[in-house]
C-alpha positions in Angstrom: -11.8 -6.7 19.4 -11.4 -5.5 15.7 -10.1 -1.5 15.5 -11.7 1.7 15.0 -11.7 3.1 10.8 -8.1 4.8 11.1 -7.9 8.6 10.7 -4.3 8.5 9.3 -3.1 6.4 6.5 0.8 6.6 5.6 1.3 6.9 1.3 4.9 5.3 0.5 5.5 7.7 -2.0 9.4 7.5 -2.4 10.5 5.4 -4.4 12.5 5.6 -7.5 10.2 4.1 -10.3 12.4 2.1 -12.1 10.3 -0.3 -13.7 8.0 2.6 -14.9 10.6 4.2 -17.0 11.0 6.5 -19.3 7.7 7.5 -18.1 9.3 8.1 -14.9 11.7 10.0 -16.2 10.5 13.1 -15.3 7.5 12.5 -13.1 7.0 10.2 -10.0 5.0 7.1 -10.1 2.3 8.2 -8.0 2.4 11.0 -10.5 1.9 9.1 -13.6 -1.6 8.6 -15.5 -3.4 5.6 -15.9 -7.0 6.2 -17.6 -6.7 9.8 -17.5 -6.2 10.0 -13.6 -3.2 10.0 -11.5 -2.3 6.9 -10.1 -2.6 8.7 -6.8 -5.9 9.9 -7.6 -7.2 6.3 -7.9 -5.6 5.0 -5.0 -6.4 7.9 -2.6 -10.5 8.1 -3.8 -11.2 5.2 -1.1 -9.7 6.6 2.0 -11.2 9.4 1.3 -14.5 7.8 1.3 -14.4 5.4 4.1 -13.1 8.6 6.5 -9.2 9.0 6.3 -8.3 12.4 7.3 -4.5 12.4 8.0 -1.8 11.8 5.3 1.7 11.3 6.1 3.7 10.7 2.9 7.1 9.7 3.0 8.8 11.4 -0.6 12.6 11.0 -1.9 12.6 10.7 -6.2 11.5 14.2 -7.5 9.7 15.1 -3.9 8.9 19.0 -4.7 6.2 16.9 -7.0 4.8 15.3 -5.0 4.6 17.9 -2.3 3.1 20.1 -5.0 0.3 17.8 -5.5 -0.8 17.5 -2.2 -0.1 21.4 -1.8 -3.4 22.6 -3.4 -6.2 21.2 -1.0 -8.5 18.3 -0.3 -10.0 16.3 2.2 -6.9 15.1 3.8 -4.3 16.8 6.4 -1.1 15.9 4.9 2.4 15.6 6.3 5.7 14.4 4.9 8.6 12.7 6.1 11.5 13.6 4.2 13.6 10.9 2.8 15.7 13.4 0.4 19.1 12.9 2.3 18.6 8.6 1.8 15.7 6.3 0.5 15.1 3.7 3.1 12.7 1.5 1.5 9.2 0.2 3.2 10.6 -0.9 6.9 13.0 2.1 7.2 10.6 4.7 5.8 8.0 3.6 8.2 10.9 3.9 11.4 11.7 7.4 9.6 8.2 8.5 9.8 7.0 6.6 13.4 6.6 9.7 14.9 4.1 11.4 12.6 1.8 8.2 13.1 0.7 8.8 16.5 -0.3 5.4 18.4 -3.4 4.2 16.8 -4.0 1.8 14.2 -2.6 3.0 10.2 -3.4 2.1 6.8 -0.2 1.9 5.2 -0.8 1.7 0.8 1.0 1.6 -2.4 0.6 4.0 -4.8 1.0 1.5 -7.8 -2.0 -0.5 -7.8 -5.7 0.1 -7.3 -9.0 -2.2 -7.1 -11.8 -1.6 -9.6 -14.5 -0.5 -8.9 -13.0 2.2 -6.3 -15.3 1.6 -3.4 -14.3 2.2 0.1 -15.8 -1.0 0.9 -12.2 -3.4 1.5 -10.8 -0.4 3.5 -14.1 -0.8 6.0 -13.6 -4.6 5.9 -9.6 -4.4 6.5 -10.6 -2.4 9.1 -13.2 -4.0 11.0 -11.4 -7.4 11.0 -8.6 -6.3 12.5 -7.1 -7.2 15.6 -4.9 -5.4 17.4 -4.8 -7.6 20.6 -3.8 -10.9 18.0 -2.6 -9.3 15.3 0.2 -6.9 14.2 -0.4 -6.2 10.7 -3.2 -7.4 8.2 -2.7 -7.3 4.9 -5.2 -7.0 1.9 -4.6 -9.5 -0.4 -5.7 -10.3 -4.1 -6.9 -13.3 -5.5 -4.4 -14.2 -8.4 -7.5 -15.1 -10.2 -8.6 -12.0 -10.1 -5.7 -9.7 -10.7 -4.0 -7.7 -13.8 -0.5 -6.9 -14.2 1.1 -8.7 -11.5 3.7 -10.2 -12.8 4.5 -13.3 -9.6 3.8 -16.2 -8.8 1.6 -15.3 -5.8 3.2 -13.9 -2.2 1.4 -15.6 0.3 -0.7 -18.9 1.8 -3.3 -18.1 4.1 -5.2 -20.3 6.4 -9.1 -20.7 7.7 -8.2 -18.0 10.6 -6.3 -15.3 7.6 -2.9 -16.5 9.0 -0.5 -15.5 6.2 2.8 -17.7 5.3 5.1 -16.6 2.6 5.1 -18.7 -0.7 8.7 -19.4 0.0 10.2 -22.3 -2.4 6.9 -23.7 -3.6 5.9 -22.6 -7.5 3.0 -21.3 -6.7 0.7 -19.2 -4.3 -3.7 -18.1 -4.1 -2.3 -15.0 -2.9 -0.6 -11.3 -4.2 -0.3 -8.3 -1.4 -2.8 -6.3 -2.9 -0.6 -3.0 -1.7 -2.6 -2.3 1.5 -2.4 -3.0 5.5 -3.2 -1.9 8.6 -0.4 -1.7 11.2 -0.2 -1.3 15.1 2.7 1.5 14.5 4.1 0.8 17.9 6.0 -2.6 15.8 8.5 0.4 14.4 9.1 1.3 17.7 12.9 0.7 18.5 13.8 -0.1 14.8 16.9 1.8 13.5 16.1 4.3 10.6 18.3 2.3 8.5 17.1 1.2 4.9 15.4 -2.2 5.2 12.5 -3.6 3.8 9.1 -4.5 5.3 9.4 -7.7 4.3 11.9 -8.5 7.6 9.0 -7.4 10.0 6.4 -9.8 8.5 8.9 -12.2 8.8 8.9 -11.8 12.3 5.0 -11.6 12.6 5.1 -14.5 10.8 7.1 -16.7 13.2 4.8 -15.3 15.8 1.3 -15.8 14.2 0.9 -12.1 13.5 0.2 -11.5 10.6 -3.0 -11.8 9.0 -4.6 -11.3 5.6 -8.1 -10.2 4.0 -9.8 -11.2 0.8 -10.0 -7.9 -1.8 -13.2 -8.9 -2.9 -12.9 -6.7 -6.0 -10.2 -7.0 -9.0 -7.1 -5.9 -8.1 -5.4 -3.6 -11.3 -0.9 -3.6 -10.6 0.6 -0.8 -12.4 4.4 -1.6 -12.0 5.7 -0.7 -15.6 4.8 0.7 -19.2 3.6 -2.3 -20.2 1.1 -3.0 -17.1 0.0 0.3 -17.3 -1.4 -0.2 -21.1 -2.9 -3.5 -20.2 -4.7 -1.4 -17.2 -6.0 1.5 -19.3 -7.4 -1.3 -21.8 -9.0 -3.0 -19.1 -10.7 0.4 -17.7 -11.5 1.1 -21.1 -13.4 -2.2 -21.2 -14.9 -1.9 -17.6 -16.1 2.0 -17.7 -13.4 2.8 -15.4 
């Protein structure tokens, strides 16, 4: 039984930019312009198409930002969770903000990378597929043939029934986490708000059969530093994006 288009979707908005400096200097990632729009701009357009209604953003590096942003209206609801006092990367953030999600299936997204065009469409597809009776989590996931400024060696195997293994020791891997899931938020549920990353839960969902990916049948644009970000704007300058 696949789930229902979720109403919420949580935006990991927290993080410290690193690799984006100096342009992060003064600005937050999500914050910074690719193309002449905000990276969050991009990356919010298809929720807001294919029916999210509910944000709950999770902000630490420059938050007032960020809360700014969202302060002057739009098609979302939007809620923080306030990570000031300690960032706690992608599995703590997601313990920190468990009780905003309320019990139904989430998108959980990135705010560094984008598909192009910007349909809805993989947000209806991610959706439908999943599974929350045999599933966990599924992941969107790029073809590496098909990505820009993703700078790996792939993440992930996946098999005939969208079982995901991680790439582990081999050189190589079909697969990049294109920055998207949908999550049963009940997996947070007795997890210590403690800074961890996400990566210890798929693990798990791993081991179990869990976790499942989805084909981003679109190109998949990474904007994780300077020089990604110039490769991105050439490449929407080429594409009419």
């Amino acid at each position: 039984m696949s789930a229902a288009m979720p109403h919420t979707a949580m935006v990991l908005a927290a993080g410290l930019g690193t690799r984006m400096r100096p342009l992060t200097d003064d600005r937050p990632k999500p914050l910074v312009e690719v193309g002449g729009k905000k990276l969050i701009e991009r990356v919010l357009a298809p929720f807001a198409e294919a029916g999210v209604r509910r944000l709950v953003v999770n902000v630490h590096y420059l938050a007032e930002q960020v809360e700014s942003y969202f302060s002057g209206g739009g098609p979302f609801e939007v809620v923080f969770s306030d990570e000031r006092a300690e960032l706690l990367e992608t599995g703590g953030g997601l313990v920190k903000a468990r009780p905003l999600l309320g019990d139904d299936p989430v998108f959980v997204f990135n705010t560094d990378a984008f598909w192009s065009p910007g349909s809805p469409e993989p947000l209806k597809a991610l959706a439908a597929a999943f599974d929350p009776q045999a599933e966990d989590e599924r992941l969107l996931v790029a073809d590496m043939g098909r990505t820009l400024g993703f700078d790996g060696a792939g993440d992930f195997f996946m098999d005939e029934d969208g079982r995901l293994t991680r790439r582990g020791e081999a050189p190589s891997a079909p697969w990049a986490y294109a920055g998207v899931r949908i999550l049963k938020p009940q997996v947070y549920d007795g997890r210590a708000p403690v800074r961890f990353s996400a990566l210890k839960v798929w693990e798990e969902q791993i081991a179990a059969g869990r976790l499942k990916g989805l084909a981003l049948d679109a190109f998949w644009l990474h904007v994780g530093d300077p020089g990604a970000l110039r490769d991105a704007e050439m490449w929407l300058g080429c594409h009419g994006g």
